[in-house]
C-alpha positions as CSV (number, residue, x, y, z in Angstrom):
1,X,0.0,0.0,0.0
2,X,3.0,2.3,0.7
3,X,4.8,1.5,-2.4
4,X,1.1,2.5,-4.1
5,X,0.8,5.4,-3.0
6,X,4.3,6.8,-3.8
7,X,3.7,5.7,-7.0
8,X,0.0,7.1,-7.5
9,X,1.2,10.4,-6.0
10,X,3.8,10.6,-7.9
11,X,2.3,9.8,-11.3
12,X,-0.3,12.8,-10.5
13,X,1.5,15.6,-9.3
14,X,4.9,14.4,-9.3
15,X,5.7,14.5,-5.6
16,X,5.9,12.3,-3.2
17,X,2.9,11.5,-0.6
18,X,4.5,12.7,2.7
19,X,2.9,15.8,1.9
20,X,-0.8,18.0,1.2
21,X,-0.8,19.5,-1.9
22,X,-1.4,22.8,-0.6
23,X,0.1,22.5,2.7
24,X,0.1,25.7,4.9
25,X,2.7,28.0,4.7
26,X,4.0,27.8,8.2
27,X,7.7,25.7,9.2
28,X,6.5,22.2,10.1
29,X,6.7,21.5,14.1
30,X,7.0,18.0,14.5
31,X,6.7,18.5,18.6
32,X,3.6,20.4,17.5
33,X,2.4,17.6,15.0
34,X,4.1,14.6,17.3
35,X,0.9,16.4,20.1
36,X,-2.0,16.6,18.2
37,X,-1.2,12.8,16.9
38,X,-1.0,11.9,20.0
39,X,-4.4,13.9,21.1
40,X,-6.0,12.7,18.3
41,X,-4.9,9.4,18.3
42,X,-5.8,9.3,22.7
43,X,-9.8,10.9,21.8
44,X,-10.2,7.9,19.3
45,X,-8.7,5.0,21.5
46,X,-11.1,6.6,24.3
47,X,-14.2,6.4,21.7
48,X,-13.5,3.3,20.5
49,X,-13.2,1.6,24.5
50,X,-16.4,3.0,25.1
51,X,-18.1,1.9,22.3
52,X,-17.1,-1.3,23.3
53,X,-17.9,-1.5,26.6
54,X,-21.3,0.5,26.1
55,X,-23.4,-0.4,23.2
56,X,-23.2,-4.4,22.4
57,X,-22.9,-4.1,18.5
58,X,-19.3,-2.2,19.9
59,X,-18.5,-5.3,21.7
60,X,-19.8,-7.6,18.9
61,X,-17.3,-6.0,16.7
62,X,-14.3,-6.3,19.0
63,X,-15.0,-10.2,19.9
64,X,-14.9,-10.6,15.8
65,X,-12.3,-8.6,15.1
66,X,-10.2,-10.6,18.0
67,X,-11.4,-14.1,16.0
68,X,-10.7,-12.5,13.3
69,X,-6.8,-11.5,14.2
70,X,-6.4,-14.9,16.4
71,X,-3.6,-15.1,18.6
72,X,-1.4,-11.9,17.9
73,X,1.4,-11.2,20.2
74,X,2.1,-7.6,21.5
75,X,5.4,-7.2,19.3
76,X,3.4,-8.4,16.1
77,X,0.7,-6.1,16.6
78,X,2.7,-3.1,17.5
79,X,4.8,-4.2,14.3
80,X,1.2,-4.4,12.5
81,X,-0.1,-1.0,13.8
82,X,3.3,0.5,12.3
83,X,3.2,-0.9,9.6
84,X,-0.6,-0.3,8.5
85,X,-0.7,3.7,10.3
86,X,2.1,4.5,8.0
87,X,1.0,2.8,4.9
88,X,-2.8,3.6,5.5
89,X,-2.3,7.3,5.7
90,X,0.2,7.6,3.1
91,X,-2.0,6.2,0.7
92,X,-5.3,7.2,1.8
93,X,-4.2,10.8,3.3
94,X,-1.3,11.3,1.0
95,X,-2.1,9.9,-2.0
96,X,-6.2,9.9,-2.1
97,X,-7.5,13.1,-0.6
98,X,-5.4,15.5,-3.1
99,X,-7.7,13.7,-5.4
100,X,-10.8,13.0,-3.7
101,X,-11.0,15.2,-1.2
102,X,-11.1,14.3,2.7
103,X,-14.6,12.6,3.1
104,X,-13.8,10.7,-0.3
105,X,-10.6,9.9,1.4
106,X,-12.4,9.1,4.3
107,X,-15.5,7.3,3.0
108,X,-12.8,4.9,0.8
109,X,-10.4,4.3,4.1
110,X,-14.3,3.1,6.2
111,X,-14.7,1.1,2.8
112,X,-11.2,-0.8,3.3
113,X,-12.3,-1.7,7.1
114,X,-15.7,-2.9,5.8
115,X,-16.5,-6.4,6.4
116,X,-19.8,-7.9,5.1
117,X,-20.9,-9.0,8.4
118,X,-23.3,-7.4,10.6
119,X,-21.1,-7.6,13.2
120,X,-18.1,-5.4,12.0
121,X,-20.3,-2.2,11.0
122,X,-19.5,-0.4,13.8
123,X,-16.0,-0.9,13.1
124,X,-16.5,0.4,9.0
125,X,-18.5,3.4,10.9
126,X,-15.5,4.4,13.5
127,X,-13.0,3.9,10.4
128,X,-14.7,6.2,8.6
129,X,-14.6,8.7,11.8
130,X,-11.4,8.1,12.1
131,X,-10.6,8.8,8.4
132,X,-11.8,12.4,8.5
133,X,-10.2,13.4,11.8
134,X,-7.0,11.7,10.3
135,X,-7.7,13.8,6.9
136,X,-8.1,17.0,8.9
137,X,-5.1,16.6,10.5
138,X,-3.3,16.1,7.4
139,X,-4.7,19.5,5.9
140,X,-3.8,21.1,9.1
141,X,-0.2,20.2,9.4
142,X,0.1,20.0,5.7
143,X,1.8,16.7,5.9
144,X,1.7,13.1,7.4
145,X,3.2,13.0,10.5
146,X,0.3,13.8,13.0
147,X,-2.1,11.3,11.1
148,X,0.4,8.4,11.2
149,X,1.1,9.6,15.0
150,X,-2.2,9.0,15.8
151,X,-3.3,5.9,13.5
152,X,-0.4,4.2,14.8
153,X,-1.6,5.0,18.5
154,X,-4.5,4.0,17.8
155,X,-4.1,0.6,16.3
156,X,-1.1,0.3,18.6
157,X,-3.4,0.4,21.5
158,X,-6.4,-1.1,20.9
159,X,-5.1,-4.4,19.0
160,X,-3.1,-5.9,21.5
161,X,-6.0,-4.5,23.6
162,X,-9.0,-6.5,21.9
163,X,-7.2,-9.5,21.4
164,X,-6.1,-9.8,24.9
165,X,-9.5,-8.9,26.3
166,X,-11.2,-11.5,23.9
167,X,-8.3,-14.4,23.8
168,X,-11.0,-16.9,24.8
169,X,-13.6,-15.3,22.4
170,X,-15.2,-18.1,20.6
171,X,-12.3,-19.7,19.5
């Protein structure tokens, strides 16, 4: 997915994806950037525990999600929330919303965390929530580094989370 969207961004405008097409004219400020990832990325683990532990289509999602991902140690899903932050946001933030805008962008990243089962909607509906305050973030900074902060926080988190909290989950 990374090596896509290099490739796609680079085929349109001739850059690479790291950063918005029209990024704001102030220095970049990484400490700045590395905060509201890390904000962001915080808000969105908080929504997404108390979806889960409130409404039971939240917690329906998570115990599929955690059969879905079977066992997964903590290093392999801290590699995998690394892996997919960076490569998700480069290619739906970087790549995608200079094109589509950011609730195309957005719309298109739910549509990648769609599953057609009942049970995972709520996860295609947070994805999609997710996408646009990932997409904001990328406008505001003008480039990628709050958006992966944050993606990767919040995959980081909550994956070794659900599959810890549902190990026994009808498997």
């Amino acid at each position: 997915m990374l090596a896509l969207a290099v490739v796609a961004r680079m085929a349109g405008s001739g850059e690479v994806p790291w950063a918005a097409p029209d990024a704001p004219e102030w220095p970049v400020s990484p400490l700045r950037d590395l905060g509201l990832g890390l904000a962001v990325g915080a808000a969105l683990v908080a929504a997404g525990r108390g979806l889960t532990e409130w409404l039971p289509r939240g917690d329906e999602a998570a115990r599929s999600l955690a059969r879905s991902l079977g066992p997964l140690s903590t290093a392999d899903a801290r590699l995998l929330a690394v892996a997919s932050g960076l490569a998700e946001e480069a290619f739906f933030r970087g790549a995608l919303l200079p094109w589509v805008g950011l609730w195309g962008a957005a719309l298109l990243f739910g549509a990648l965390h769609f599953v057609p089962e009942r049970a995972f909607w709520p996860w295609t509906a947070f994805a999609v929530v997710a996408g646009v305050a990932f997409g904001g973030h990328f406008l505001f900074t003008g480039h990628l580094l709050a958006p992966v902060t944050a993606h990767v926080l919040v995959n980081a988190v909550n994956l070794p989370w659900i599959v810890a909290r549902y190990a026994d989950a009808d498997r």
